[in-house]
C-alpha positions in Angstrom: 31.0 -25.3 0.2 30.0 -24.8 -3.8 26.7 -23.5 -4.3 25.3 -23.6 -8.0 23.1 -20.5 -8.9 20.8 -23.4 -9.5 21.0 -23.9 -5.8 20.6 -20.0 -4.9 17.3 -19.9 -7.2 15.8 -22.4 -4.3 17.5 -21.0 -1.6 17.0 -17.0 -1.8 13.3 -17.3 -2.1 13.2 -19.3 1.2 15.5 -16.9 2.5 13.4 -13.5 2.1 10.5 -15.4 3.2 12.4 -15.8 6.3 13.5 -12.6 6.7 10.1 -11.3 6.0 8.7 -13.4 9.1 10.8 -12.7 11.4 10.4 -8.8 10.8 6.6 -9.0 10.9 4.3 -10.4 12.9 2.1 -13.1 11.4 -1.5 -11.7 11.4 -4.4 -12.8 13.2 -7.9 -13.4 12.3 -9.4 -10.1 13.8 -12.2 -7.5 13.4 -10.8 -4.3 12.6 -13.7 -1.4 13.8 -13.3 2.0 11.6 -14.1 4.0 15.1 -11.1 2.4 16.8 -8.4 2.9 14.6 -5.9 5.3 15.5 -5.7 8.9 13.7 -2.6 10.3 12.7 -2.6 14.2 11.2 -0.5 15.8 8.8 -2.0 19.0 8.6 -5.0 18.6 7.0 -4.5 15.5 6.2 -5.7 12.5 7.9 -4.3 8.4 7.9 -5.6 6.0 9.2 -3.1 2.6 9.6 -5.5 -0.5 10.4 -2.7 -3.3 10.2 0.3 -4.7 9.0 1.7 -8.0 9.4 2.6 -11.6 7.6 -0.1 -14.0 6.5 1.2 -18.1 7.3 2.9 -18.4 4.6 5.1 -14.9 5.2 3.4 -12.7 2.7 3.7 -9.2 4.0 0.4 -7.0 3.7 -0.6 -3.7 4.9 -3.4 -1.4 4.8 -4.2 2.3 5.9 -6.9 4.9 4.7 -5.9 8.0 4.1 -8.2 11.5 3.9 -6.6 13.8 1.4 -7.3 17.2 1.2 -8.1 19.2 -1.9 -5.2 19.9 -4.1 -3.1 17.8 -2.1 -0.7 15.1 -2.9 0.4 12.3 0.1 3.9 12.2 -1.0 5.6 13.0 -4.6 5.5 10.6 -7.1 7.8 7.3 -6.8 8.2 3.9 -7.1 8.8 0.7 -5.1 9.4 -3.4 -4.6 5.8 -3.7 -3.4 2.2 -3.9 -5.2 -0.3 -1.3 -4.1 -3.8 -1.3 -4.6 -5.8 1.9 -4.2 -9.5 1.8 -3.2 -11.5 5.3 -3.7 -14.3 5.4 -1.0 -15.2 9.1 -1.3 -14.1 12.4 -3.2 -12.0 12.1 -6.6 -8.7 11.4 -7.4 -6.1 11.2 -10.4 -3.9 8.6 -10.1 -0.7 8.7 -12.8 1.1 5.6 -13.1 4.1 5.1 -15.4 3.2 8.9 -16.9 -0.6 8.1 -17.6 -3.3 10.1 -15.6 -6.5 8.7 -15.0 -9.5 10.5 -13.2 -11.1 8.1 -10.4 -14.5 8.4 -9.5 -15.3 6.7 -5.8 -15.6 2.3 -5.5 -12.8 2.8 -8.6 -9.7 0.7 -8.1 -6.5 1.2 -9.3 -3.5 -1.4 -9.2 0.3 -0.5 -9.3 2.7 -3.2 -10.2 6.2 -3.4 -8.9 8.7 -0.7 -9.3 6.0 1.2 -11.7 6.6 5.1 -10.5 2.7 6.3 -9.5 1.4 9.0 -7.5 -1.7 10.7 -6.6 -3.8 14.1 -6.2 -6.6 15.1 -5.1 -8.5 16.9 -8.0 -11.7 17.6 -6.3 -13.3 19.9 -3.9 -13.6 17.9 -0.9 -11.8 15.6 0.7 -11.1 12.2 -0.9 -11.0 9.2 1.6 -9.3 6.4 0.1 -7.3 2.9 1.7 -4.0 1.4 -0.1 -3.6 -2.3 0.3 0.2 -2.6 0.3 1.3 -6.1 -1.2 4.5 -7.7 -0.2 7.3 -6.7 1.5 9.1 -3.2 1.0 
């Protein structure tokens, strides 16, 4: 059997989609309390995972908060397939992506596109509570 690359550029996207169902779960409509999630500790750190899953049409997405300590990073800098989106909810943050810092006040958002290296510290005093809405598959 030939195939074109006319044929793989229909076929591979169908294909990852696939893959990416059958590795998660597709999510259901559901109420996610704060109080009920689970709490997983890392010294003084704190994260929070509330779900993770496929939406119908196999679009991976996943969510956590996080409570960063003062002067603390969650992981070195890096990059990755997925989009992330970083909501601050409390405390203050600078976010570098691709090299540029920014200093994030809390409701600020900040968007990371696909293998764009990013990271983040917390600058301030207190701890800074944030979530990361991860987009797509990893």
């Amino acid at each position: 059997m030939n195939v074109s690359r006319r044929d793989l550029t229909f076929l591979l996207p169908a294909l990852l989609a696939a893959k990416a169902s059958a590795q998660s779960p597709e999510l259901p409509s559901k109420v996610y309390n704060y109080s009920d999630l689970p709490v997983r500790a890392s010294g003084a750190n704190r994260q929070r995972p509330v779900f993770e899953g496929a939406t119908h049409t196999g679009f991976i997405v996943e969510i956590h908060e996080t409570e960063l300590a003062p002067d603390q990073m969650p992981h070195p800098g890096h990059s990755h397939v997925h989009e992330e989106m970083l909501i601050l909810r409390a405390g203050s943050l600078e976010v570098t992506i691709e090299g540029q810092s920014t200093r994030l006040e809390p409701g600020s958002v900040a968007y990371v596109a696909s293998n764009e290296e990013h990271g983040w510290r917390n600058v301030g005093t207190t701890p800074a509570r944030y979530y990361v809405i991860g987009l797509g598959g990893a």
